[in-house]
Backbone as a printed PyTorch tensor [residue, N CA C, xyz], in Angstrom:
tensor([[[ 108.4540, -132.4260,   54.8700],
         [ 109.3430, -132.5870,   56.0030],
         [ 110.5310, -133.4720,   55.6170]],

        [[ 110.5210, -134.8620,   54.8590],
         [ 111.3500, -135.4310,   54.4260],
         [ 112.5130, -134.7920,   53.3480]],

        [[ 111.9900, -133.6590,   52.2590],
         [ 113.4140, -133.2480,   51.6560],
         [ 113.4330, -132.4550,   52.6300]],

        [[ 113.1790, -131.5080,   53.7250],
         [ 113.9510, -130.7280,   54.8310],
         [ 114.8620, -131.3570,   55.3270]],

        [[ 115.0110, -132.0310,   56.2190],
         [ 115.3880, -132.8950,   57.1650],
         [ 116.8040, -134.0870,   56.3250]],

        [[ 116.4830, -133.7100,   54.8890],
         [ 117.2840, -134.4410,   54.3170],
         [ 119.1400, -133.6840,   53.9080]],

        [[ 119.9250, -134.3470,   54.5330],
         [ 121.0370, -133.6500,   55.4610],
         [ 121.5780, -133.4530,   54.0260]],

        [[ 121.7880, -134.5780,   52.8380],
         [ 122.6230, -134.5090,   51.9200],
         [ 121.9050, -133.2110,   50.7980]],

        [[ 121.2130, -132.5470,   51.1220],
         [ 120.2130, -131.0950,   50.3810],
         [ 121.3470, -130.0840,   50.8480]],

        [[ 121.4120, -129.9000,   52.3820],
         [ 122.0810, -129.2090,   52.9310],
         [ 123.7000, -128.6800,   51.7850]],

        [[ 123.8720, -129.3540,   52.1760],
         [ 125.8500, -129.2800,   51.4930],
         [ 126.1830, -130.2020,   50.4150]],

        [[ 127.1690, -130.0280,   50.0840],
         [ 128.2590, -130.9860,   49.0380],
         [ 128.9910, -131.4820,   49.9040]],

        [[ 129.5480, -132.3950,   49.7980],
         [ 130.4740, -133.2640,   50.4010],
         [ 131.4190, -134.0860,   48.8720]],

        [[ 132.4500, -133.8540,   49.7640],
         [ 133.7330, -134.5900,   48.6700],
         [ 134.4810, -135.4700,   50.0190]],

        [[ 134.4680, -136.5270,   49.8250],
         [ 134.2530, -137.3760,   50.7670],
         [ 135.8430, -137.9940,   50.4230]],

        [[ 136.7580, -138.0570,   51.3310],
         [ 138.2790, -138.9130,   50.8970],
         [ 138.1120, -139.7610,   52.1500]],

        [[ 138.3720, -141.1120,   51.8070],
         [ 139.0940, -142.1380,   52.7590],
         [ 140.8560, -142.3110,   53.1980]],

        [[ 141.4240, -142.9280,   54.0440],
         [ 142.7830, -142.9770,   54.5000],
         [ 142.7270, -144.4010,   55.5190]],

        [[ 143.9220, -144.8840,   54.9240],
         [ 143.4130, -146.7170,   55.1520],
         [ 144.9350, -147.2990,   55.6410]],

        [[ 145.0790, -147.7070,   56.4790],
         [ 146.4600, -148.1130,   56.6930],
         [ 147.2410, -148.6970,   55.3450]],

        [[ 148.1700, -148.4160,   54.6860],
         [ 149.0430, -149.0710,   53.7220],
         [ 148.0450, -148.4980,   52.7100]],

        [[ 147.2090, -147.6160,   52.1570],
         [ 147.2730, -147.2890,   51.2310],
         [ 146.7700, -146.0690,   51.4290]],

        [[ 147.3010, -145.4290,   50.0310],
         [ 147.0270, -143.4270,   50.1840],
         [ 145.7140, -143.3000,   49.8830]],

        [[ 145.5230, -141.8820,   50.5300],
         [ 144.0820, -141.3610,   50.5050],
         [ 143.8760, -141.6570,   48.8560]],

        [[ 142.2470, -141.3560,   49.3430],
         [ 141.5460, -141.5670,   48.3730],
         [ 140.2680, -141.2300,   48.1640]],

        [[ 139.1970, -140.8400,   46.7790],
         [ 137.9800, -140.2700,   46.9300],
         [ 137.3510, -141.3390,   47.4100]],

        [[ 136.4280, -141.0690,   48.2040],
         [ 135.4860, -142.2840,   48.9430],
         [ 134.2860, -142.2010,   47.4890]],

        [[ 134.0560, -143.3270,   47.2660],
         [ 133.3940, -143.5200,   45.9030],
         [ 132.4070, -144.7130,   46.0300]],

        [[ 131.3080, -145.6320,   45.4270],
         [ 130.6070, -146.3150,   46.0050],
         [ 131.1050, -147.6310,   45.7520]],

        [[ 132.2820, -147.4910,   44.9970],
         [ 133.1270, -149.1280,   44.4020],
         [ 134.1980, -148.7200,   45.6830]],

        [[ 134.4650, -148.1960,   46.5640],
         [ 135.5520, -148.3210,   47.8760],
         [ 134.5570, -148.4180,   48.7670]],

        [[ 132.9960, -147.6730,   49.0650],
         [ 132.1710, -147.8950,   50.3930],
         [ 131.6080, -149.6870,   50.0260]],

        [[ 131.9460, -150.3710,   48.7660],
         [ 131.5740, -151.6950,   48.6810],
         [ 132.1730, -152.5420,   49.3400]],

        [[ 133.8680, -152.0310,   49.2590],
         [ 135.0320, -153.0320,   49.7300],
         [ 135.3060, -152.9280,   51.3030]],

        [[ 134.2230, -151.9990,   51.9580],
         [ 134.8530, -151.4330,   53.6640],
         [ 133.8150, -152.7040,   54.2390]],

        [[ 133.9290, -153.1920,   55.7880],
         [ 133.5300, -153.9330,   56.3250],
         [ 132.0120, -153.2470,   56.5600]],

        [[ 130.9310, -154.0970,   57.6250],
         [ 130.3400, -153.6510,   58.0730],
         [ 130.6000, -152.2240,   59.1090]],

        [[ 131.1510, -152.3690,   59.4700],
         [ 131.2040, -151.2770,   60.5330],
         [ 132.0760, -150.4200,   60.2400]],

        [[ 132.7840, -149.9430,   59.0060],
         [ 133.5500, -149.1420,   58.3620],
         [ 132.3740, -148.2450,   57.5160]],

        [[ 131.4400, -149.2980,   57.1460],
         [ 130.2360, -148.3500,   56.5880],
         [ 129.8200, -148.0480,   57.4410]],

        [[ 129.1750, -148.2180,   58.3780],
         [ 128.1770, -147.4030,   59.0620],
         [ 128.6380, -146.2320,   59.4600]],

        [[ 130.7470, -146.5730,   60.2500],
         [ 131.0950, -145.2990,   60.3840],
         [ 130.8580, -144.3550,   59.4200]],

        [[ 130.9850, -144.8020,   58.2190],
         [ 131.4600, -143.9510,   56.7180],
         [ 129.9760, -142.7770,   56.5030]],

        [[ 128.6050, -143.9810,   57.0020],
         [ 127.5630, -142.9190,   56.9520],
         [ 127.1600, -142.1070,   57.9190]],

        [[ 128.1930, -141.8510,   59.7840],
         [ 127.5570, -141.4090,   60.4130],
         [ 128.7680, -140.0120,   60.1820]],

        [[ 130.3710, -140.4350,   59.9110],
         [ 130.7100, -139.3560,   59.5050],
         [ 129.9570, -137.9470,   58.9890]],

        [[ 129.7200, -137.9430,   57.4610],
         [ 128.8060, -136.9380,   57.0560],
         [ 127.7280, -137.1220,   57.3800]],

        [[ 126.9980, -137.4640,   58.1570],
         [ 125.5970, -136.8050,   58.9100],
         [ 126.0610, -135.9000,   60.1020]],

        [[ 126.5670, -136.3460,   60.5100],
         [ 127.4300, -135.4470,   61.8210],
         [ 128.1840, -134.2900,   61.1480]],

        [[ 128.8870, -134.4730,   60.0400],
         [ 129.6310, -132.4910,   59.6530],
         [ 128.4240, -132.1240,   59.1740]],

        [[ 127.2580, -132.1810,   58.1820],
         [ 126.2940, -131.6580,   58.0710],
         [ 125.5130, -130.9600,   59.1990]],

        [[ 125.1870, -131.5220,   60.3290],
         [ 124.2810, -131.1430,   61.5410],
         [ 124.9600, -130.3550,   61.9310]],

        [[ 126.3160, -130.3120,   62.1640],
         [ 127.3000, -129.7610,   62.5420],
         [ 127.3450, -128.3850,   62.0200]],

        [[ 127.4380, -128.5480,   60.8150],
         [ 127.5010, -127.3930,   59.9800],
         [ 125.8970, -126.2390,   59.7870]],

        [[ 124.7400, -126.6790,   60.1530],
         [ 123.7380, -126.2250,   60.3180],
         [ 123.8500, -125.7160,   61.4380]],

        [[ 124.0610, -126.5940,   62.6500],
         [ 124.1330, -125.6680,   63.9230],
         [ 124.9280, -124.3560,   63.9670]],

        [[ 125.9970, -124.4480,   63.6070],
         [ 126.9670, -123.3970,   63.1540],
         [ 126.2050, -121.8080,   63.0560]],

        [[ 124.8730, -121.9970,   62.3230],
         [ 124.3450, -120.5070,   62.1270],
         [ 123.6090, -120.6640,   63.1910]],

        [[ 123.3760, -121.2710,   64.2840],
         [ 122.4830, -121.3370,   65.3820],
         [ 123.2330, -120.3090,   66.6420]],

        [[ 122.4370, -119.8070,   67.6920],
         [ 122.7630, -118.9170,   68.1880],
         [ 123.9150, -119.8150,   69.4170]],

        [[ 125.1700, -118.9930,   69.7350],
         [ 125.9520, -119.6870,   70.7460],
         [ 125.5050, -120.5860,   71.5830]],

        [[ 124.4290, -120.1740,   72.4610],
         [ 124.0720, -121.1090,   73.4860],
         [ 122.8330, -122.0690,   72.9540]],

        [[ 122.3360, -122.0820,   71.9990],
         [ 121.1130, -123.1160,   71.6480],
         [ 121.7260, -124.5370,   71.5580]],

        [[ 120.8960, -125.2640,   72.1320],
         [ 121.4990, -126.7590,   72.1100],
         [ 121.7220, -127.4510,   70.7720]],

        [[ 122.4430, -128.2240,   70.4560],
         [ 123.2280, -128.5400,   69.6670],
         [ 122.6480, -130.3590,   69.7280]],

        [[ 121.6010, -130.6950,   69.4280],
         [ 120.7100, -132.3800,   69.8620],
         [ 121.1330, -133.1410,   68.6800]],

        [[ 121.3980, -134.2960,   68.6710],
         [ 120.7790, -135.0460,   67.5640],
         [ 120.6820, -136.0530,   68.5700]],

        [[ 120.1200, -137.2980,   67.9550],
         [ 119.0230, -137.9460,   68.3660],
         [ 119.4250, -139.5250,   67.6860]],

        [[ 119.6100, -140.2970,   68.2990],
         [ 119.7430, -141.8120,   67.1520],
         [ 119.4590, -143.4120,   68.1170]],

        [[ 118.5080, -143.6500,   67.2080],
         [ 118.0900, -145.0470,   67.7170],
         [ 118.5890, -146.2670,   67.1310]],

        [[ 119.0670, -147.1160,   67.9790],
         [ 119.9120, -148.3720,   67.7030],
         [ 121.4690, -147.7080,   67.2390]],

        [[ 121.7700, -146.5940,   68.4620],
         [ 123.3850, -146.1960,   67.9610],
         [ 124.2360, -146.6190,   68.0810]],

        [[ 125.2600, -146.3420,   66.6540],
         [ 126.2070, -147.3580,   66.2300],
         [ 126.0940, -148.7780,   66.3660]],

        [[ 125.0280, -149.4300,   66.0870],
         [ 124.7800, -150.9070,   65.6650],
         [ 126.0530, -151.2210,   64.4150]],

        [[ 126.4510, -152.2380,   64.8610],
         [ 127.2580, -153.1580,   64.2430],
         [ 128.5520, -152.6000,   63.9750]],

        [[ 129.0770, -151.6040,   64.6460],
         [ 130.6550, -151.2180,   64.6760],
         [ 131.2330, -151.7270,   65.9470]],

        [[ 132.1560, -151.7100,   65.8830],
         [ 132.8340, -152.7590,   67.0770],
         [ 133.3460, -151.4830,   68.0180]],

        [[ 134.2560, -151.6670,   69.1640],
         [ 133.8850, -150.8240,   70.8510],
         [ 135.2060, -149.8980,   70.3070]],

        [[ 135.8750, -150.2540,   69.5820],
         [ 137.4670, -149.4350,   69.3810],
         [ 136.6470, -148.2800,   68.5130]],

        [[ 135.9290, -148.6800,   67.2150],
         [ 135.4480, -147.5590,   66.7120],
         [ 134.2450, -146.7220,   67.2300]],

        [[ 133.0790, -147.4450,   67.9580],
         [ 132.6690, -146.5470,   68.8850],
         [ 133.1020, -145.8440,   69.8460]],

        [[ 133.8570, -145.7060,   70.3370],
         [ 135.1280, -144.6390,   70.9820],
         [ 135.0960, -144.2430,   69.7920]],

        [[ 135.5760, -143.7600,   68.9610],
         [ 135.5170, -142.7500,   67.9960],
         [ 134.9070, -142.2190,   67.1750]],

        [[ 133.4650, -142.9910,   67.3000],
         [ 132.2340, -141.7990,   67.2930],
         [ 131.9030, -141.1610,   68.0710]],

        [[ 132.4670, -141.9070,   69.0200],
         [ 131.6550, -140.5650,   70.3520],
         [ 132.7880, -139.5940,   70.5740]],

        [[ 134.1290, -140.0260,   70.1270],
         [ 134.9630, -138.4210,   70.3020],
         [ 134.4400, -137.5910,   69.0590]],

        [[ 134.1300, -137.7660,   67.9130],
         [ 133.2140, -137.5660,   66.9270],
         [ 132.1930, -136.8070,   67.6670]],

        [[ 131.2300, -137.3550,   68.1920],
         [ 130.0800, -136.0530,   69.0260],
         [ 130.3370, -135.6390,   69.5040]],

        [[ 131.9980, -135.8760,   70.3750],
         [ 132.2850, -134.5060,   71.4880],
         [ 132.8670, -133.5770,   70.5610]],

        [[ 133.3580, -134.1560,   69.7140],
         [ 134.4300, -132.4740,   68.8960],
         [ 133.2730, -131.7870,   68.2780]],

        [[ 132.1350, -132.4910,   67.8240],
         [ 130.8550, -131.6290,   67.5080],
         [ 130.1500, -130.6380,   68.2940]],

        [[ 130.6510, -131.0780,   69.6940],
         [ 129.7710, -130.4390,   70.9340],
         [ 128.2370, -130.5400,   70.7740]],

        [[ 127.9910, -132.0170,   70.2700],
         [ 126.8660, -131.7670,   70.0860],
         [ 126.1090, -132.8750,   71.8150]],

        [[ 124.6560, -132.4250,   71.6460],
         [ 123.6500, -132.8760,   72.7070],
         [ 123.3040, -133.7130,   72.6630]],

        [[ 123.1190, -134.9890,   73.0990],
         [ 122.3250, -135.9790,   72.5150],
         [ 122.1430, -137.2600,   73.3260]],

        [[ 120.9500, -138.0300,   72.6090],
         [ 119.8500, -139.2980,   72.9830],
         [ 120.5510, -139.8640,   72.3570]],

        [[ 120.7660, -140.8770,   72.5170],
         [ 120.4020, -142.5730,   71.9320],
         [ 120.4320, -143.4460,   72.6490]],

        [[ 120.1690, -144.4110,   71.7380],
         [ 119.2100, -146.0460,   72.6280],
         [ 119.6830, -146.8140,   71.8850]],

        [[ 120.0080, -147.8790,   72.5390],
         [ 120.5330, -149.1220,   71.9790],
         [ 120.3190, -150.4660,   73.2130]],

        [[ 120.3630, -151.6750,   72.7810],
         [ 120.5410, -152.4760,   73.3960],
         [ 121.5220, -152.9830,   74.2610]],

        [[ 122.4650, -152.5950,   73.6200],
         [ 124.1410, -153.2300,   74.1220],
         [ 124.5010, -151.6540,   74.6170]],

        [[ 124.3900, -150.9520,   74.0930],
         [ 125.7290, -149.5800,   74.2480],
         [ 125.5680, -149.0340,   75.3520]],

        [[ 126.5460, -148.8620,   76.2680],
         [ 126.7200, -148.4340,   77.2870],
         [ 127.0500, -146.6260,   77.3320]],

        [[ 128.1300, -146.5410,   76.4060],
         [ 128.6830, -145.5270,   76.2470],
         [ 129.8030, -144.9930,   77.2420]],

        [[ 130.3960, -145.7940,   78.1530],
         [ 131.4380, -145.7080,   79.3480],
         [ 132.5100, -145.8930,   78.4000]],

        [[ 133.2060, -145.2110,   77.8130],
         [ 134.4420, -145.0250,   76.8340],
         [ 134.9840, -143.6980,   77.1970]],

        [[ 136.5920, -143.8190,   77.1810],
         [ 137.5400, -142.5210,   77.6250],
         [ 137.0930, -141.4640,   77.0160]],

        [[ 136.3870, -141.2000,   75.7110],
         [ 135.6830, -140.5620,   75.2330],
         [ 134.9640, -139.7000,   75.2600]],

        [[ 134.3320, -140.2140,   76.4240],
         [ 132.4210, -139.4090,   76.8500],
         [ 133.3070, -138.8920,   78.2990]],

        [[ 132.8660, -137.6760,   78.5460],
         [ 133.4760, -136.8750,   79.5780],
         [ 132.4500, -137.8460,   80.7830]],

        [[ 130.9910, -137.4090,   80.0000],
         [ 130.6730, -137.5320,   81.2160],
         [ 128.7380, -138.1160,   80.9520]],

        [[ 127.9430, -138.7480,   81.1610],
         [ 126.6190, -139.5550,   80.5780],
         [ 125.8620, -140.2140,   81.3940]],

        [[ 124.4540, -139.9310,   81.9800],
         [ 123.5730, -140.5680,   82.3320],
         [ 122.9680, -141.1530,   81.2780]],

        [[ 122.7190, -142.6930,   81.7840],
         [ 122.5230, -143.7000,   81.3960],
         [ 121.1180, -144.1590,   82.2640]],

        [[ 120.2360, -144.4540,   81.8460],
         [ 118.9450, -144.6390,   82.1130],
         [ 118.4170, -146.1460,   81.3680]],

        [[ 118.5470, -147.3330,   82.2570],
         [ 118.5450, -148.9480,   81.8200],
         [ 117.0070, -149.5140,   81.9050]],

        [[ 116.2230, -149.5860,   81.0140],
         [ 115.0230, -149.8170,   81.2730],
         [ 114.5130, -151.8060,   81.7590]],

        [[ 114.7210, -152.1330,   82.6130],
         [ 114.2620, -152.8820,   83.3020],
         [ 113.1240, -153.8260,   82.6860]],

        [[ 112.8170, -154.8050,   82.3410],
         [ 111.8130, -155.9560,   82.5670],
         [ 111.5200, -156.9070,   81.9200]],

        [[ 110.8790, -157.9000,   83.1130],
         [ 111.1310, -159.1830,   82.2390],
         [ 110.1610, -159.3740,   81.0730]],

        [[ 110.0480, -160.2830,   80.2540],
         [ 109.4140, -161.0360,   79.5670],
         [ 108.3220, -160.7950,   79.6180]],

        [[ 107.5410, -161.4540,   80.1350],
         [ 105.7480, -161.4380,   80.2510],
         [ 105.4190, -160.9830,   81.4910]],

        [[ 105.8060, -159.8600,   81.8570],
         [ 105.7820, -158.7040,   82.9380],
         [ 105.1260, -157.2890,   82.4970]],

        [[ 103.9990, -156.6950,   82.9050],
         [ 103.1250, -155.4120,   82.0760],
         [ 103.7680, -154.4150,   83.2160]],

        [[ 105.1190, -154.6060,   83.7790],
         [ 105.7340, -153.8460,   84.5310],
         [ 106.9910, -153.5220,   84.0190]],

        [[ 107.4790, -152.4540,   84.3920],
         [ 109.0700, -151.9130,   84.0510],
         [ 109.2900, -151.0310,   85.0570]],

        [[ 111.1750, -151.0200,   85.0410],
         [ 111.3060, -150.4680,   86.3050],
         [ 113.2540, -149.4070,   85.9270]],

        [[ 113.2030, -148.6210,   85.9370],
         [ 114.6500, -148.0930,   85.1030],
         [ 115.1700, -147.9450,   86.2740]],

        [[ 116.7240, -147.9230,   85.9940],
         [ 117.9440, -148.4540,   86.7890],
         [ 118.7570, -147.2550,   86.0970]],

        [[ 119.3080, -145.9170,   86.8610],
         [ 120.4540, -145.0730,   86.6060],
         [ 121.3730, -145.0570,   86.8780]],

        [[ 122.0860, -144.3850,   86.2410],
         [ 123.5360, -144.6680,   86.1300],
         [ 123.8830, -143.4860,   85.8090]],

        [[ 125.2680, -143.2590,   86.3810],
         [ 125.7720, -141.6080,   85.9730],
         [ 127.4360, -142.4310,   85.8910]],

        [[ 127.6730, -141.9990,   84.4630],
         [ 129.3470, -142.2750,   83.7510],
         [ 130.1730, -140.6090,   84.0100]],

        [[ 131.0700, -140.4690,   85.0840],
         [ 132.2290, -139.4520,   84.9250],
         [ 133.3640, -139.6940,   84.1310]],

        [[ 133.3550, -140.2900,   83.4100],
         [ 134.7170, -140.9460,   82.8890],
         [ 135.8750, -141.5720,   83.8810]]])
């Protein structure tokens, strides 16, 4: 199940970066050294997303289009999350994730129920709180 599921089997990727004040360039592992935290993470959710992307592609028109990610976009800041999530909309893809902080209310997301799971501390109770985002 693990080499299935393993996205970089799928395709080749030739990967170029574009950086304010300097020209493109092959994304290489001596330039993914010099990017911040949250320039990498974008850098690795980029190609997981054209890969899935590109699998769905032979999938039939209407079959859902899911991916799935826990703790999403941890440690990129709110300007570039807006642009992962226009990133999943140009994918048209379906999807879960969970995070602590992320709301996902960005000009971005057309439109997202949000489901807030509720409780305190040393409480064997929980109680979820919805939310529906129209943009």
């Amino acid at each position: 199940m693990k080499k299935a599921l393993d996205y970089r089997k799928w395709f080749r990727f030739d990967m170029f970066i574009t950086r304010k004040g300097i020209p493109e360039e092959r994304f290489t592992n001596k330039v993914f050294g010099e990017l911040s935290g949250g320039e990498k993470a974008m850098s690795i959710y980029s190609p997981l997303f054209a890969a899935i992307a590109a699998k769905y592609s032979y999938a039939a028109p209407d079959a859902p289009r899911v991916i799935s990610l826990n703790e999403a976009f941890a440690g990129i800041d709110s300007e570039n999350i807006a642009q992962m999530f226009q990133l999943v909309h140009d994918f048209e893809f379906d999807y879960i994730m969970n995070s602590q902080v992320l709301w996902g209310c960005y000009e971005t997301v057309d439109e997202l129920s949000i489901a807030q799971i509720l409780r305190s501390v040393d409480s064997p109770v929980l109680a979820v709180a919805r939310y529906y985002w129209d943009g």
